[in-house]
C-alpha positions in Angstrom: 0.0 0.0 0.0 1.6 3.7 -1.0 1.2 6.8 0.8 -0.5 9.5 -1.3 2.2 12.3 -2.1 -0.6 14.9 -2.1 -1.0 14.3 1.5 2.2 13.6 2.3 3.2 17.4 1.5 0.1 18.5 3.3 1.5 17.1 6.2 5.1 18.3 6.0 4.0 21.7 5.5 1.3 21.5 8.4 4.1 20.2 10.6 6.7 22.9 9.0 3.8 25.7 10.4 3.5 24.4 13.7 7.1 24.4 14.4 7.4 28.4 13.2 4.2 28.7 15.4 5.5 27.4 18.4 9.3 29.3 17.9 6.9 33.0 17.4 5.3 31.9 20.5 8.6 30.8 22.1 9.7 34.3 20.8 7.2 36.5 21.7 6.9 35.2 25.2 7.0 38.6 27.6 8.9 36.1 30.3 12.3 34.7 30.5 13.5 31.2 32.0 14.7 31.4 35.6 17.9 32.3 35.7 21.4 33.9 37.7 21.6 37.7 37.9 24.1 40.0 39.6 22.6 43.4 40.3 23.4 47.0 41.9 20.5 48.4 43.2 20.9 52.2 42.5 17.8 54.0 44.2 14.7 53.3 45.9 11.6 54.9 45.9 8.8 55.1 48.4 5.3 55.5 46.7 1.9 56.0 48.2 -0.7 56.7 45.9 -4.8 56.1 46.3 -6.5 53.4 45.8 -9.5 54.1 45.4 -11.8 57.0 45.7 -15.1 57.6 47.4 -17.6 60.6 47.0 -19.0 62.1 50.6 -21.4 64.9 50.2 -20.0 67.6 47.7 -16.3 66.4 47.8 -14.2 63.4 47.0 -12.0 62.4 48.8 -9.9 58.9 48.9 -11.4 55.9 50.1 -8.3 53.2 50.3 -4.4 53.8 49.9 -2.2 51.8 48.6 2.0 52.1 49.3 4.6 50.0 47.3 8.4 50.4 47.1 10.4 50.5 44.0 14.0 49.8 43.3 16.1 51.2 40.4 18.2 48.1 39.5 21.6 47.0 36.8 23.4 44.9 36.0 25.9 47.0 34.3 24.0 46.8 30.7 20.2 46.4 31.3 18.2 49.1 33.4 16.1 46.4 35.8 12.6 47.8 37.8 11.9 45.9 40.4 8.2 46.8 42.8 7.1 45.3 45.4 3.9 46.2 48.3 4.2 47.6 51.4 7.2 50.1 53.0 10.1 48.0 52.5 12.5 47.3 49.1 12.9 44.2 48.4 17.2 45.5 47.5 18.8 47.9 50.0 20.4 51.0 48.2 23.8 50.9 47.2 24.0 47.1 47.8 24.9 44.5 45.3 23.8 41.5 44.9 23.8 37.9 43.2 20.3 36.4 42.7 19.4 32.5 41.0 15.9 31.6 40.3 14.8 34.8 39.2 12.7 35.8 36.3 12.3 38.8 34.0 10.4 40.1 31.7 9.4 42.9 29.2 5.8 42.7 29.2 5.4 46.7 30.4 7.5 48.3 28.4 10.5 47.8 30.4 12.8 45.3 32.1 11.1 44.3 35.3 12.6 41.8 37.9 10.1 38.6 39.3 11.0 37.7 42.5 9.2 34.3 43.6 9.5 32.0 46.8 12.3 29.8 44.7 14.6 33.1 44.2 17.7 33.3 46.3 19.2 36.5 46.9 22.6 36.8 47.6 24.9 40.2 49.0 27.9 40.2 47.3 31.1 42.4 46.8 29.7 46.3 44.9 30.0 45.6 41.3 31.1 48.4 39.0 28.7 50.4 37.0 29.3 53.3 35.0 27.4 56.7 35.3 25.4 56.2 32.4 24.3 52.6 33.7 23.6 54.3 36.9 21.5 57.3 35.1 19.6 54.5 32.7 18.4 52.7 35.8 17.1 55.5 38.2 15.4 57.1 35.4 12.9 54.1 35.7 11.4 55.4 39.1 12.8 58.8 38.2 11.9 59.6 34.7 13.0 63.3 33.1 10.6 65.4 32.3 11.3 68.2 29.7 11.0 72.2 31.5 8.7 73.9 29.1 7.6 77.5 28.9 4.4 76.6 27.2 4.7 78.5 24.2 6.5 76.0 22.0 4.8 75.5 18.8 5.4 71.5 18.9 4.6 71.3 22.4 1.7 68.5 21.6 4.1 66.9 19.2 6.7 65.7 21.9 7.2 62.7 23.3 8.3 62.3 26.7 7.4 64.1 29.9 7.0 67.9 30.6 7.0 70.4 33.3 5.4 73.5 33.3 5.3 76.4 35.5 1.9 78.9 35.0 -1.1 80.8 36.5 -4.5 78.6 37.1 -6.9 81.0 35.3 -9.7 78.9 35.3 -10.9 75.7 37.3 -13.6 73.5 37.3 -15.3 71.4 40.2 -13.5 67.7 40.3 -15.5 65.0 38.5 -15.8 61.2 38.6 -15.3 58.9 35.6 -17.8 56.0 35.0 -14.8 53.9 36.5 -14.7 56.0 40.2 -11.9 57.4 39.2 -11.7 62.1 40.3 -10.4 64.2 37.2 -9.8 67.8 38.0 -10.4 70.1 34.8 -8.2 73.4 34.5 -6.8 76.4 32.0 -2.8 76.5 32.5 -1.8 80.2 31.1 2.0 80.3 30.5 3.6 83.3 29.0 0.6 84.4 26.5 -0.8 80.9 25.9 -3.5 79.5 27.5 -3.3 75.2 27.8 -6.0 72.5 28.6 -5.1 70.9 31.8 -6.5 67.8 33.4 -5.2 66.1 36.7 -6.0 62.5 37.4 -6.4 60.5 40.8 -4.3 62.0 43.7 -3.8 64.8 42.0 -7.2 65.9 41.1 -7.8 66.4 44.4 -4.8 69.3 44.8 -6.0 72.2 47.0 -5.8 74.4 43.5 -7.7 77.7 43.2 -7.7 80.8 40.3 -5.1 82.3 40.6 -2.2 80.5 42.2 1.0 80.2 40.3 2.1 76.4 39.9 4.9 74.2 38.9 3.3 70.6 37.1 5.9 68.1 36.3 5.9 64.8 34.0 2.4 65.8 31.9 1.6 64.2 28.4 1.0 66.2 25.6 -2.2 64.4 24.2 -4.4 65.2 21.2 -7.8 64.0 22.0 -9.8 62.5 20.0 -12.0 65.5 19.0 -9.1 67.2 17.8 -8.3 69.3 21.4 -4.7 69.1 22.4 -4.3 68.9 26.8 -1.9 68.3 29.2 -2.9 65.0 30.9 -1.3 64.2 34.3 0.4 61.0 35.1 1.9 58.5 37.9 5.3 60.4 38.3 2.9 63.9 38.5 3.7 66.1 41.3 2.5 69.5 41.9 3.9 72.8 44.1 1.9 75.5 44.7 3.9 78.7 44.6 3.7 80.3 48.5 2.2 83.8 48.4 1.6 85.7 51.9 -2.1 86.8 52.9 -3.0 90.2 52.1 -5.3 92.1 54.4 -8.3 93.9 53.5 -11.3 95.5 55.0 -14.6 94.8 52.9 -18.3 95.6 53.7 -20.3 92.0 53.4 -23.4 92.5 51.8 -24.5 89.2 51.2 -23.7 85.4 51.9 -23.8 81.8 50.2 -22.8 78.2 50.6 -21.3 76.5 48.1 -19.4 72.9 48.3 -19.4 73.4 52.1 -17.8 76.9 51.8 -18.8 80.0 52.7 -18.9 82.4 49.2 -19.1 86.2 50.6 -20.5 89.2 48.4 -18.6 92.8 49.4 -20.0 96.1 48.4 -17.1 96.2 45.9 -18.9 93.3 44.1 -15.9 91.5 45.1 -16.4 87.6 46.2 -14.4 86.0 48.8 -14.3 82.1 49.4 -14.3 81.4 53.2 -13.7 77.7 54.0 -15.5 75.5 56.5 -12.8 75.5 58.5 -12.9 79.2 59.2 -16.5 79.6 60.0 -19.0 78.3 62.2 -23.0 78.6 62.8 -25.6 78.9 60.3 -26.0 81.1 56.7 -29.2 82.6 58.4 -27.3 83.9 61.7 -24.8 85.8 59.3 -27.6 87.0 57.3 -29.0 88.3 60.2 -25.8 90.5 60.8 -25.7 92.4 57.2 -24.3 94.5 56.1 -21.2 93.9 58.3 -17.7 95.2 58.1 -14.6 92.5 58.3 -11.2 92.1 57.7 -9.9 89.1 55.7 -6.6 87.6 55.2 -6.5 86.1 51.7 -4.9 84.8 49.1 -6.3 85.3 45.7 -9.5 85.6 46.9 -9.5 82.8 49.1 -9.7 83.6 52.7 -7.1 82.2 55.3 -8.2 84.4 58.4 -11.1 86.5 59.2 -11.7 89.5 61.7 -14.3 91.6 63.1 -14.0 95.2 62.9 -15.3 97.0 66.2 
């Protein structure tokens, strides 16, 4: 009896596929075997960032928090990210150290260390690592982020991270996302221009007013989908409110309102001052009772810090 040739090929070549399938897989795989490392850890990081978020009343405020450590790691040719929960690195920094049993893999974007029951973790003698090595690896917890004035005409073309220091001139009330998640909606003016700004998570929930001059570091430059280009915050986002001292001023109070738990003061100037709860106490109606009244305020843009009667 004779094998058909016809099926014959059909079956090499089904074979031939499978192998290629299996090596692409093989390939592709986002993990590595276990294997023997020797590593300098070059710089730790300490991060505490929400978990999740909860609304109470008019404000939100976070619900859960969550810390994790991270360690900058090399081993003198690959930058290494290593992250692990709680207050306390898995690698001390400075120290060097020879590890089997360890996996890594790419899966993120970038080289992260697996550290399973299995791995052994051994101190040994500080390996030498060159500055740019050293740079390479700490600008995975640490990454740069570009100081712009604004005013660049490819600012929403860059890639990378940018800083920018500006006046708020216009905020919105923090919002949730379908997901639970607070988004704080601002305008950014820097030098003449005026830039779409939105904050996510922690740092939607900044103490940010009109007015206040403010330094935002590691924003993306994002074109939305509708065509807008904004600033959009992200994890490595911090924020640093310039310090201004209270000015003090005597206004006539004509009329009162609460707003978001703060009290919003009308003056005779047509001016409006923002009193938090903090600084107040008793009811709308008492005050009410009292206009017109003369006080003197402490405040910040607009925003009051302390509050006095005039006799």
């Amino acid at each position: 009896m004779f094998r058909d040739s016809n099926n014959s090929k059909l079956y090499f070549f089904m074979l031939l596929r499978y192998y290629f399938l299996f090596l692409t897989i093989r390939m592709a795989h986002p993990y590595s075997t276990p294997q023997k490392l020797a590593l300098k850890c070059i710089q730790t990081r300490l991060i505490q960032k929400a978990g999740s978020f909860v609304r109470r009343g008019f404000k939100i405020t976070i619900d859960t928090q969550h810390t994790s450590t991270v360690c900058a790691l090399t081993d003198g040719s690959r930058a290494i990210y290593h992250k692990k929960n709680g207050s306390y690195p898995e690698f001390e920094e400075g120290a060097s150290y020879i590890l089997k049993n360890c996996t890594l893999s790419d899966r993120h974007g970038r080289l992260c260390l697996l550290v399973g029951r299995s791995t052994l973790k051994f101190r040994t003698a500080p390996l030498k690592i060159s500055e740019e090595a050293e740079r390479a690896a700490v600008e995975l917890i640490h990454p740069p982020s570009y100081s712009a004035t604004g005013e660049e005409e490819d600012l929403f073309s860059r890639s990378g991270y940018l800083s920018l220091l500006g006046k708020v001139e216009k905020i919105q009330k923090v919002r949730m996302t379908m997901s639970d998640i607070p988004v704080l909606d601002l305008k950014m003016k820097c030098g003449e221009r005026l830039l779409d700004v939105s904050l996510w998570r922690d740092e939607a929930l900044s103490e940010l007013h009109e007015g206040d001059n403010v330094h935002i570091s590691h924003m993306r430059a994002t074109i939305l989908a509708s065509g807008n280009a904004k600033l959009q915050s992200s994890n490595y986002t911090t924020i640093k409110i310039e310090e201004v001292e209270p000015v003090e001023q005597e206004v006539e109070v004509v009329g009162v309102t609460e707003i978001d738990d703060n009290c919003h003061l009308l003056t005779a100037d047509d001016e409006i001052f923002v009193v938090p709860s903090e600084h107040y106490c008793g009811s709308i109606d008492d005050l009410i009772m009292e206009l017109p009244m003369k006080i003197i305020v402490n405040h910040v843009n607009k925003r009051v810090v302390s509050v006095q009667t005039v006799n």
